[in-house]
Legacy VTK file of the C-alpha trace (Angstrom):
# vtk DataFile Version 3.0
C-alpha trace
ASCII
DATASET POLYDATA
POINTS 316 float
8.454 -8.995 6.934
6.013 -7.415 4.542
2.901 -5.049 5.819
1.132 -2.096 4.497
2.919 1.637 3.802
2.048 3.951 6.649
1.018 6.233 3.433
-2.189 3.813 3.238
-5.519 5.382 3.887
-6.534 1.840 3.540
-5.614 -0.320 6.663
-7.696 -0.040 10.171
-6.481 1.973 12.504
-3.657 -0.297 14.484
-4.282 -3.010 11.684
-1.784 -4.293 9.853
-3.835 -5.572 6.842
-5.466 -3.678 3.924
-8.665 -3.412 3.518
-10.762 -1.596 0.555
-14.650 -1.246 -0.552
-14.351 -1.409 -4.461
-17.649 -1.950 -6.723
-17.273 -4.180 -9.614
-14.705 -2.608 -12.250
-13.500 -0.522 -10.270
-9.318 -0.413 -9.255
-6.998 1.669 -7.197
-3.434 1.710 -6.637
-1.325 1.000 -2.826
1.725 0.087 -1.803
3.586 -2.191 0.478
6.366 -2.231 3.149
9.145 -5.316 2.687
11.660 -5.592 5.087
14.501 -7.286 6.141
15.654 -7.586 9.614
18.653 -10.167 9.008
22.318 -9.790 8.653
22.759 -10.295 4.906
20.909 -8.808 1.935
18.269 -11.054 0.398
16.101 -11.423 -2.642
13.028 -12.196 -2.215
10.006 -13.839 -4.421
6.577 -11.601 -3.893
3.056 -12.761 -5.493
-0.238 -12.573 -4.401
-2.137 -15.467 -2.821
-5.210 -16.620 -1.943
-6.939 -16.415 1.596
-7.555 -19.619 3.029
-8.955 -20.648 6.339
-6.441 -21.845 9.511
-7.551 -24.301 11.530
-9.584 -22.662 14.520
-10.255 -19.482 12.152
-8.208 -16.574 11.060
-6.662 -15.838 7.358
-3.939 -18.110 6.234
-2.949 -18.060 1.815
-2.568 -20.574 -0.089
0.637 -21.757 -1.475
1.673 -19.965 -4.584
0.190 -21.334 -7.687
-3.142 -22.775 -5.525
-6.232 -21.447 -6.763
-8.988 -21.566 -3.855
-11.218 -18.106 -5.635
-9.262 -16.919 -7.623
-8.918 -13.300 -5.788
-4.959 -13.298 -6.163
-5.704 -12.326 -9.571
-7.492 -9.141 -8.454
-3.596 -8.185 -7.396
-0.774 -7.417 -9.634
2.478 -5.420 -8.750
5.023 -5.193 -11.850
7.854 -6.889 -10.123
7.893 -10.309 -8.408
11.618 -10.555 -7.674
13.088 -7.926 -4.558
16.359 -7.132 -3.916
15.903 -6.011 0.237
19.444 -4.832 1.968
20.260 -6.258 5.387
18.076 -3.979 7.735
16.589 -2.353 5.576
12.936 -1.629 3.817
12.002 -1.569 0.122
8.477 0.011 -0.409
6.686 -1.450 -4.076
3.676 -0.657 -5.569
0.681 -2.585 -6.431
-2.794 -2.327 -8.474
-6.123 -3.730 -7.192
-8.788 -4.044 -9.793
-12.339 -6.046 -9.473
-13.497 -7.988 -11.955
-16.809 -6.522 -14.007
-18.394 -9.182 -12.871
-17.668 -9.520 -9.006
-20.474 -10.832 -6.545
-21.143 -9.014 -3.304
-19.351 -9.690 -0.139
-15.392 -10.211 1.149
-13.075 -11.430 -1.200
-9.597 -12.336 0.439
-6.061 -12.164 -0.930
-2.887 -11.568 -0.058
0.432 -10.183 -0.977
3.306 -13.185 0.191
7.471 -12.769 -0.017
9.311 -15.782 0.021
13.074 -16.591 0.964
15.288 -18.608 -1.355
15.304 -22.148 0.263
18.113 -22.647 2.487
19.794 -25.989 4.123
18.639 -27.054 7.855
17.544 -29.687 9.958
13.915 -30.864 11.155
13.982 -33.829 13.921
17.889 -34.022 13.250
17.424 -34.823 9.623
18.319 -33.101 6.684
16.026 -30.421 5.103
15.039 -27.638 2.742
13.643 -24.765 4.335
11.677 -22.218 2.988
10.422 -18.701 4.921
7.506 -16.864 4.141
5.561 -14.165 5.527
2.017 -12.243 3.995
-0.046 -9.244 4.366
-4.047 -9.570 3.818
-5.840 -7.840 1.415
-9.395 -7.795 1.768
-11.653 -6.244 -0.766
-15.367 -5.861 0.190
-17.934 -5.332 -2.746
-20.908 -3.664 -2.020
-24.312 -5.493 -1.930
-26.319 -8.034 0.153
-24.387 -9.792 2.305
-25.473 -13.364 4.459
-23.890 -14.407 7.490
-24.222 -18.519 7.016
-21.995 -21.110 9.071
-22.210 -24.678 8.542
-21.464 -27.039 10.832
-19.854 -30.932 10.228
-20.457 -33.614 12.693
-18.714 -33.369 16.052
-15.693 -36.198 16.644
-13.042 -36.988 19.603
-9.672 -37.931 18.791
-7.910 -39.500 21.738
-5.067 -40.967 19.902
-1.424 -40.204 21.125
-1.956 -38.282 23.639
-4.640 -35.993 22.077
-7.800 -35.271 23.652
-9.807 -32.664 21.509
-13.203 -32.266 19.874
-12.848 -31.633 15.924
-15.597 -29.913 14.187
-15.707 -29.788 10.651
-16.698 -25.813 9.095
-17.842 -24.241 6.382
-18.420 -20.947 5.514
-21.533 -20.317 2.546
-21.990 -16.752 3.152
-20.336 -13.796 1.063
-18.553 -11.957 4.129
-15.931 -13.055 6.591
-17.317 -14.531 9.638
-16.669 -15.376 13.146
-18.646 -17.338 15.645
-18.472 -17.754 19.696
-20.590 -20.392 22.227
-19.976 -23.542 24.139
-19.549 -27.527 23.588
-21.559 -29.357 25.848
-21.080 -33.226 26.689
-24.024 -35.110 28.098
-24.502 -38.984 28.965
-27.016 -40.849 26.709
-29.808 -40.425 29.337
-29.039 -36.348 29.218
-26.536 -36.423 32.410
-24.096 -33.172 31.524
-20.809 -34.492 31.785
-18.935 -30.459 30.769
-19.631 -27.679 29.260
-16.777 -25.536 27.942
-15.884 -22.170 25.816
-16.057 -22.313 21.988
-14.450 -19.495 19.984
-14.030 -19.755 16.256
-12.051 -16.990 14.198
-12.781 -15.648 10.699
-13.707 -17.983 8.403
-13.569 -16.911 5.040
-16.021 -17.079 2.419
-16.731 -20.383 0.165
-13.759 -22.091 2.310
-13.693 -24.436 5.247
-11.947 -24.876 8.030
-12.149 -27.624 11.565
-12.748 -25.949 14.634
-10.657 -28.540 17.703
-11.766 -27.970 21.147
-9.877 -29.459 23.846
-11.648 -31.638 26.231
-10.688 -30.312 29.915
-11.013 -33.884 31.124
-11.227 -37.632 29.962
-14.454 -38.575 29.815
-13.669 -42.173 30.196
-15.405 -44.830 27.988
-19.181 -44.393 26.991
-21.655 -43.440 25.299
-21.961 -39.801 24.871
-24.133 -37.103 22.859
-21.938 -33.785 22.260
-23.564 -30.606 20.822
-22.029 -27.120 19.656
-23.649 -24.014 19.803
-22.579 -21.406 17.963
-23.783 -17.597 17.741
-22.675 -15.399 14.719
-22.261 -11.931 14.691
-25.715 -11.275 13.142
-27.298 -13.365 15.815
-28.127 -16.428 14.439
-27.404 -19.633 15.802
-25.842 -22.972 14.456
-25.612 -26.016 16.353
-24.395 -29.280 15.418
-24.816 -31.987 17.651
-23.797 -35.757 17.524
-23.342 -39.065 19.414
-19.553 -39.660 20.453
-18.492 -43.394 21.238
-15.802 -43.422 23.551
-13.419 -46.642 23.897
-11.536 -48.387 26.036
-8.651 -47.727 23.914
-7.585 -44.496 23.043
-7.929 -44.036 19.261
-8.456 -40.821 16.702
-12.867 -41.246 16.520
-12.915 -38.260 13.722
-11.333 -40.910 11.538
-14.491 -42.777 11.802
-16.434 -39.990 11.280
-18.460 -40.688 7.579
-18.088 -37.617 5.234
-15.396 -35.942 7.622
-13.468 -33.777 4.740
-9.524 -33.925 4.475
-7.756 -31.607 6.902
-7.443 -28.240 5.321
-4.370 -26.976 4.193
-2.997 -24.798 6.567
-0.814 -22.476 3.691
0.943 -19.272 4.883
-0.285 -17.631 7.928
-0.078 -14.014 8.823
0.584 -11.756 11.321
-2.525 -9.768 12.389
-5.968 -9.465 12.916
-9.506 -9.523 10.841
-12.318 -8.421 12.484
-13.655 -10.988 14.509
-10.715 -12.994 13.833
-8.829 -15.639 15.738
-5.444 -15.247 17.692
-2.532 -13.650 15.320
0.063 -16.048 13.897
3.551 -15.778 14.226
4.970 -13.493 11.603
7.519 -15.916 9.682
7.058 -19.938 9.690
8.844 -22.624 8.647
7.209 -24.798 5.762
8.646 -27.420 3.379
10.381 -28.819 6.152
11.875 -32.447 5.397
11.630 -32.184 1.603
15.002 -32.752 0.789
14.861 -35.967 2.655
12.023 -37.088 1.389
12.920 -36.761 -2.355
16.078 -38.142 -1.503
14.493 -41.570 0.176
11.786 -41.555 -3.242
15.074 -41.191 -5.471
16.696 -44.027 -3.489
13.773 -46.386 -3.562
12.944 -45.791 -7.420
16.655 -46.455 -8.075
16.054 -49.661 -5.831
12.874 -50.691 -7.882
14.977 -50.074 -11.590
17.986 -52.418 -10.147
15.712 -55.191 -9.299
13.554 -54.707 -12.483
16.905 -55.229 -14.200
18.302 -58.264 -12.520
15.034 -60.078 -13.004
15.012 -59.313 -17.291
18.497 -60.310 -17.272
17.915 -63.502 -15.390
15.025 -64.230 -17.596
LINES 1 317
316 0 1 2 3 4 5 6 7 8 9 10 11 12 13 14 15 16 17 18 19 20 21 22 23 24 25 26 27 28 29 30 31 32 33 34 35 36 37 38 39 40 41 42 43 44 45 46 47 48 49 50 51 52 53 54 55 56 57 58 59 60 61 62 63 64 65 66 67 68 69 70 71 72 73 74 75 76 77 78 79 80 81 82 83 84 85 86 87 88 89 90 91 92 93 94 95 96 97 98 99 100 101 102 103 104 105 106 107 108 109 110 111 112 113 114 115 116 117 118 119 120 121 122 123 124 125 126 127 128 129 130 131 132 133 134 135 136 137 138 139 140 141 142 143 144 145 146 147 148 149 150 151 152 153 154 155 156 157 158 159 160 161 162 163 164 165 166 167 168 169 170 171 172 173 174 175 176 177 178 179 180 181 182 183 184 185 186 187 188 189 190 191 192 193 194 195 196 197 198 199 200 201 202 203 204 205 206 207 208 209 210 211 212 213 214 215 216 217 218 219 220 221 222 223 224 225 226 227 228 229 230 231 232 233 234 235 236 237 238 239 240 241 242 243 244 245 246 247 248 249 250 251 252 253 254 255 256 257 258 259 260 261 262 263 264 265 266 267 268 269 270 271 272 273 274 275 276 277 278 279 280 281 282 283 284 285 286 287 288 289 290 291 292 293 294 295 296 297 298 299 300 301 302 303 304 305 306 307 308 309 310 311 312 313 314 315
């Protein structure tokens, strides 16, 4: 596990992120709690990450070595490699310093330990697995600030089983922001067919995210018109709205959808709380699951491919 030293003066009261205001050039100096709750002693890998977006809102980082802002940079601690005892806590210091030339607004990061990869199974097939865990950092720099979501178009995916509303967003404001209203589906002659809850989480600044709302019924086949309201904290209102074509056979629509963006990458979640933010992620997750067997099957097909390649020169 890895949050911030109860010495802090900068977390929230009952929060277990840190949080500073720091103007342009300026630095300060924190620390952080890692801990180890298993059986054996471990070392661990620490660096800081960026913050990314989850699906549905809330802070997630990037895998290490992906640069989304750039704000991992703004953290630097003088070791990366951390010896923790079984059941016990190893406290290490860090520096924070802002770039001369920092723009207003949130800028997220985070601090992320990492577990050696270890042997297991996913589906009953051989795997690598890695565990991580991270603490946010976010470091607000005084100045205007701009509220702005931006809203994709609205899609139903009905395939296997699934029966949710997927909503492309994107966040062009300079501060962390959250959003709350309703999805409404109507007939194409303005017949409301549901209306239900929308809640989006933080969505952090020049990143994206989809925001999937489940339908509470099947619609059925049709012609529909589907349009999401959305209030931000500062009061303004986005909508998107958009004509859904429902089929008789089940099938992912958002797919279809022209200019939908790739799914974002869901990275390293956290365990806690932004203001504003979605519901807090489980504190340790399992990610690189299946990698061993897949670059085992790649190193038995290109092995495959070389074998054939040299039967057919020698036959020729």
């Amino acid at each position: 596990g890895i949050q911030p030293s109860k010495s802090s003066a900068n977390t929230p009261s009952g929060s277990s992120y840190f949080t500073y205001t720091l103007a342009p050039g300026a630095g300060l100096d924190d620390m952080v709690v890692i801990s180890n709750n298993g059986a054996e002693q471990v070392i661990l890998k620490l660096y800081a990450a960026d913050g990314i977006t989850s699906i549905n809102g809330s802070t997630a980082f990037a895998q290490a070595g992906d640069v989304r802002t750039n704000t991992n940079t703004w953290l630097s601690a003088t070791v990366s490699d951390i010896l923790v005892p079984d059941g016990q806590a190893v406290t290490v210091a860090f520096h924070v310093q802002v770039p001369p030339d920092a723009t207003p607004g949130d800028h997220v990061a985070g601090w992320v330990v990492e577990a050696p990869p270890r042997a297991g199974t996913a589906g009953g097939i051989g795997a690598s697995i890695t565990e991580r865990a991270g603490v946010a950092v976010v470091i607000h720099v005084p100045g205007e600030t701009t509220q702005q979501l931006v809203l994709g178009g609205i899609c139903l995916n009905q395939e296997t089983g699934s029966n949710y509303f997927e909503i492309p967003v994107r966040n062009d404001g300079n501060v962390l922001t959250d959003a709350s209203g309703v999805l409404t589906l109507a007939t194409e002659d303005g017949e409301e067919v549901f209306t239900r809850p929308a809640d989006l989480g933080n969505v952090v600044p020049r990143d994206g995210t989809l925001l999937r709302l489940d339908a509470p019924f099947d619609p059925g086949p049709g012609k529909y018109v589907a349009e999401l309201s959305l209030a931000q904290p500062d009061g303004q209102t986005v909508v998107a709205r958009s004509d859904v074509s429902i089929r008789d056979k089940k099938v992912n629509g958002c797919v279809l959808v022209a200019g939908q963006e790739e799914e974002p990458s869901q990275g390293i979640p956290y365990l806690g709380k932004l203001p504003g933010g979605g519901t807090p992620w489980f504190f340790m997750i399992l990610l690189a699951a299946l990698m061993g067997a897949l670059m085992a099957g790649r190193e038995y097909i290109i092995r495959r491919r070389m074998k054939a390649m040299g039967e057919t020169v020698d036959r020729e």
